[in-house]
BAFI-3210 file (N, C-alpha, C; in Angstrom, 3 decimals, decimal comma, padded with zeros to 6 digits):
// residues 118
n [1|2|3|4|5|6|7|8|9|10|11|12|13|14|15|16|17|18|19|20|21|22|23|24|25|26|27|28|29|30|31|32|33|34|35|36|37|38|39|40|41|42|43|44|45|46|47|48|49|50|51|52|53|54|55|56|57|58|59|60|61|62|63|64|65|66|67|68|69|70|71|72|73|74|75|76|77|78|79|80|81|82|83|84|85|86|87|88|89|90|91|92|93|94|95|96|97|98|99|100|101|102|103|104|105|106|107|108|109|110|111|112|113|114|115|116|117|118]
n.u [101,005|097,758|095,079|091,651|088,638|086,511|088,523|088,554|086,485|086,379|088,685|088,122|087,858|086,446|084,717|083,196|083,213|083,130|082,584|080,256|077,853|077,175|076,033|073,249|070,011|066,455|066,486|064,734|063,017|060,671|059,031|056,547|054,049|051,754|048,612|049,349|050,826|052,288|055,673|058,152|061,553|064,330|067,465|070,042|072,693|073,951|074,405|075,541|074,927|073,629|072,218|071,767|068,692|067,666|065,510|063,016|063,553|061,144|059,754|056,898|058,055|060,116|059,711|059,062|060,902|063,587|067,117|068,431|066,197|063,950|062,896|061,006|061,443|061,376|062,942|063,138|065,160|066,419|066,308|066,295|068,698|070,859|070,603|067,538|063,566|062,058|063,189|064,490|065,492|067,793|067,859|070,549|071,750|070,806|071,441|071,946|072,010|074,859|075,271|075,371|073,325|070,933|071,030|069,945|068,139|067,445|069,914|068,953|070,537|070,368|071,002|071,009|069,262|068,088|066,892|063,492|061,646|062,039]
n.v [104,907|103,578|105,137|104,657|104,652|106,736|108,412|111,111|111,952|110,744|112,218|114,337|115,988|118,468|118,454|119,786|121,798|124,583|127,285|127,021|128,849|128,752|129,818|130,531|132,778|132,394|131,534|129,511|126,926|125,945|122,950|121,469|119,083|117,561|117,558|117,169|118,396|121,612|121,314|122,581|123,714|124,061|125,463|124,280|124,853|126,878|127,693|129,222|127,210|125,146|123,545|122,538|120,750|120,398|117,775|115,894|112,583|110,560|112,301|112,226|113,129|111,945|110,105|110,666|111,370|110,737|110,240|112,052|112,670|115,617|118,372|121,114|123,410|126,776|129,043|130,803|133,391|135,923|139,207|139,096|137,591|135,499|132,156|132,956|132,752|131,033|127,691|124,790|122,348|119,352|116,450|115,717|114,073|111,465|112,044|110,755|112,270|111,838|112,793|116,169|119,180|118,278|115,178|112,468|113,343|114,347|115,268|116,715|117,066|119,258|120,229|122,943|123,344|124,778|128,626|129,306|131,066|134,903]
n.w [081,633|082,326|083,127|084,980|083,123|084,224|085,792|085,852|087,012|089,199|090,607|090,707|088,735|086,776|083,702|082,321|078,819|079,405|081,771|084,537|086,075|089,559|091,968|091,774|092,364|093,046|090,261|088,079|086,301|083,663|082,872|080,745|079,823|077,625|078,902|081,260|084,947|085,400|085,700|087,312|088,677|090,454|089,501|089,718|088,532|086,235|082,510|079,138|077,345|079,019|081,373|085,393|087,110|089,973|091,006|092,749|094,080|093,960|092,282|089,493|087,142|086,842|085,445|082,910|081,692|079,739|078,977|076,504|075,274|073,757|074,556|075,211|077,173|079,570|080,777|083,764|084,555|087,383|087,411|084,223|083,772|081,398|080,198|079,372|078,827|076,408|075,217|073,139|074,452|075,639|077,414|078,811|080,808|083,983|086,857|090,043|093,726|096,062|098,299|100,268|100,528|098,826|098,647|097,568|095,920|092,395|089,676|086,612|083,704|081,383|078,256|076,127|072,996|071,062|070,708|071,399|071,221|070,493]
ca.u [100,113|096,656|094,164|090,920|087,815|086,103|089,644|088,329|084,851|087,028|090,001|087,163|088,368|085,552|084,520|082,635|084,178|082,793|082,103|078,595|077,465|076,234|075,416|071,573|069,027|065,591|066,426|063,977|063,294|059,682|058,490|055,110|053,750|050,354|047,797|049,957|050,861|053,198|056,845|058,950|062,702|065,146|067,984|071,442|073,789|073,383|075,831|074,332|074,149|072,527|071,734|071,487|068,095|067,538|064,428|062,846|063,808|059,860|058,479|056,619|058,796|061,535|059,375|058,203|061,945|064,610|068,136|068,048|064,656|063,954|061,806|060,534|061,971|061,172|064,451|062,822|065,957|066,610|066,885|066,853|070,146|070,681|069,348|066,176|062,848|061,725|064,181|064,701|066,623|067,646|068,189|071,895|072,262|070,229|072,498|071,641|072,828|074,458|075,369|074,797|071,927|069,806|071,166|068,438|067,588|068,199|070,338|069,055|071,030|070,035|071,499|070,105|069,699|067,958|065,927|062,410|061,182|063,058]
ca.v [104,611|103,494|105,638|104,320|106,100|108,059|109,294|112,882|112,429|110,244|112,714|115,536|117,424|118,842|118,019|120,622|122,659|125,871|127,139|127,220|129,288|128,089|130,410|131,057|132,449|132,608|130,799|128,295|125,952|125,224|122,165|121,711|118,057|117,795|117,263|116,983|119,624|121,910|121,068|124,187|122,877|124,975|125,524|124,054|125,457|127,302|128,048|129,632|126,028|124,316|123,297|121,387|121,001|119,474|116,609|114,873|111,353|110,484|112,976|111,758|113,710|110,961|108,811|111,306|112,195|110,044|110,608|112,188|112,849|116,997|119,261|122,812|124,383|127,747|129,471|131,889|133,980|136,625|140,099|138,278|136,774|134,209|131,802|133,035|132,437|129,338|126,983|123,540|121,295|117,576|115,740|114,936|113,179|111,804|111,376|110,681|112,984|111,172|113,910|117,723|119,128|117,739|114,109|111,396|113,642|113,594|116,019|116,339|117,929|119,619|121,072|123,707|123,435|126,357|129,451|129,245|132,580|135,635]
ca.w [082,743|081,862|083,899|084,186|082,482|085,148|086,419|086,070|087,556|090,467|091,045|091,033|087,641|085,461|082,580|081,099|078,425|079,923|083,162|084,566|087,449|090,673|092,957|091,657|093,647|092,110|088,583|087,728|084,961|083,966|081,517|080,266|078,886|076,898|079,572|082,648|085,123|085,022|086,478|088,116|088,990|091,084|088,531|090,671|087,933|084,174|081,774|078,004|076,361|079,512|083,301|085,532|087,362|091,061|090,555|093,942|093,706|093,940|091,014|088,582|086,270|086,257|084,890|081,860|080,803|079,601|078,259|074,423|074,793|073,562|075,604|075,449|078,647|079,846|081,806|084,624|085,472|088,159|086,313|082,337|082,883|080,267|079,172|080,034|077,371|075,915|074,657|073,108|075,318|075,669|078,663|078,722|081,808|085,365|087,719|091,539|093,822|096,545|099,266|099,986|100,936|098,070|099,150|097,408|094,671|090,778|088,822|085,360|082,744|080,111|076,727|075,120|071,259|070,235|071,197|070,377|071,290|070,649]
c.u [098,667|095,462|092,326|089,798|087,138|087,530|088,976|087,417|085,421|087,907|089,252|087,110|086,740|085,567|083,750|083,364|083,542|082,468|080,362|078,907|076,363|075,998|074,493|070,950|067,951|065,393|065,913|063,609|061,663|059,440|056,787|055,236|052,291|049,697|048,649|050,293|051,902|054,445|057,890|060,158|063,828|066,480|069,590|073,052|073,163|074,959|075,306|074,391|073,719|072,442|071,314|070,370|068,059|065,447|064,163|062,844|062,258|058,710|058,630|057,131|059,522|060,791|058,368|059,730|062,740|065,745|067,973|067,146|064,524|062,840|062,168|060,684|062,086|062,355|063,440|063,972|065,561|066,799|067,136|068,288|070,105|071,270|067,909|064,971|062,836|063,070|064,415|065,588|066,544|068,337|069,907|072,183|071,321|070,743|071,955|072,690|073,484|074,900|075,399|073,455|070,750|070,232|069,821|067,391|068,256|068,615|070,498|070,037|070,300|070,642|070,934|070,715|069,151|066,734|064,847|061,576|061,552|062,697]
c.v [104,701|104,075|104,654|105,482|106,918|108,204|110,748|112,663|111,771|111,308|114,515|116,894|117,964|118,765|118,745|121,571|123,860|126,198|127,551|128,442|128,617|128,369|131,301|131,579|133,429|131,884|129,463|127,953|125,535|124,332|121,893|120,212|118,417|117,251|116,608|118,019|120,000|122,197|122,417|123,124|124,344|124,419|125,504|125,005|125,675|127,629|128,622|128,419|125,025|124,581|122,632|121,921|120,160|118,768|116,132|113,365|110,650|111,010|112,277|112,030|112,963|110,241|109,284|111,521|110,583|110,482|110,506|112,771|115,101|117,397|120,728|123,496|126,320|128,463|130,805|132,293|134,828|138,058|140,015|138,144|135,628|133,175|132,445|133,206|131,102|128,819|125,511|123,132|119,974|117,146|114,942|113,752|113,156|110,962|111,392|111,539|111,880|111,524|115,774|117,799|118,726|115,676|113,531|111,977|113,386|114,745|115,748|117,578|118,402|120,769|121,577|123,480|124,776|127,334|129,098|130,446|133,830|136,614]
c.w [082,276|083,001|083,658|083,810|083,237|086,275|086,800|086,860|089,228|091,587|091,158|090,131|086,941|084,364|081,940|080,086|078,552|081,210|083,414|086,417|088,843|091,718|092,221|092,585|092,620|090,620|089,064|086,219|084,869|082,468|081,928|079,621|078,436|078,186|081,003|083,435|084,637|085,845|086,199|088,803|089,617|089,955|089,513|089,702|086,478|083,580|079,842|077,045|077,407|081,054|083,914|086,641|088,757|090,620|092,064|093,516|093,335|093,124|090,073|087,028|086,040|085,251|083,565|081,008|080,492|078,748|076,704|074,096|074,774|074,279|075,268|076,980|078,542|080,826|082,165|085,518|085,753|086,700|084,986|082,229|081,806|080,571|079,926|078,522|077,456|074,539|073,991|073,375|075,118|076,964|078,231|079,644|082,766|085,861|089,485|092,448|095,410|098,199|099,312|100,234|099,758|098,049|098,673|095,680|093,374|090,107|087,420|084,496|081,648|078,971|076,241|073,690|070,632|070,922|070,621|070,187|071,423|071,499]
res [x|x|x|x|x|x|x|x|x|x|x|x|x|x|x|x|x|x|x|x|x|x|x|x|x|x|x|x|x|x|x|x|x|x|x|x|x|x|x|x|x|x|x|x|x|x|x|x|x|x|x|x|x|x|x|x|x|x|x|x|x|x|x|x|x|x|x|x|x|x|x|x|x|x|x|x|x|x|x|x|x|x|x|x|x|x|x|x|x|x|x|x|x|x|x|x|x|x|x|x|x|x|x|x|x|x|x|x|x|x|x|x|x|x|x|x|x|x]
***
């Protein structure tokens, strides 16, 4: 039986090979560009190699990132759970959300690659 390829993402399985947490409260995400401000992201789920960030469909932030692209991300957790510190990340994925209470917004992913500040 030939399934097709988003079976899992259809039939509602997961696909990460780890679990993330997603009941946050307080964890935020901040990036920094050269001469732009500085973007603060409510942190929807973490896990210690990434996370995913809620985006307003309308920030000018979409239109600074793109998939692949590496960034210096700052993880502001609750109590120094981890990840927390500066980190190099890459935008894995921006996916639209397209119900729930963030309905219209953009869930970016991001992969951490390495600490930068111990």
């Amino acid at each position: 039986m030939n399934m097709p390829e988003n079976f899992a993402e259809k039939a509602g399985f997961e696909k990460r090979s780890e679990p993330r947490a997603s009941k946050l409260r307080n964890y935020r995400i901040e990036i920094k560009f050269v001469g732009m401000p500085l973007y603060q992201f409510k942190v929807r789920d973490v896990s210690p190699k990434g996370a995913g960030i809620i985006v307003r469909e309308d920030s000018e932030f979409l239109g600074l990132i793109k998939v692949g692209q590496e960034l210096d991300v700052n993880f502001i957790s609750p109590k120094g759970t981890q990840p927390s510190g500066l980190y190099r990340a890459e935008v894995e994925h921006i996916s639209r959300l397209e119900k729930g209470r963030y309905k219209g917004h953009r869930l970016v992913g991001i992969s951490i690659l390495k600490k930068l500040k111990p």
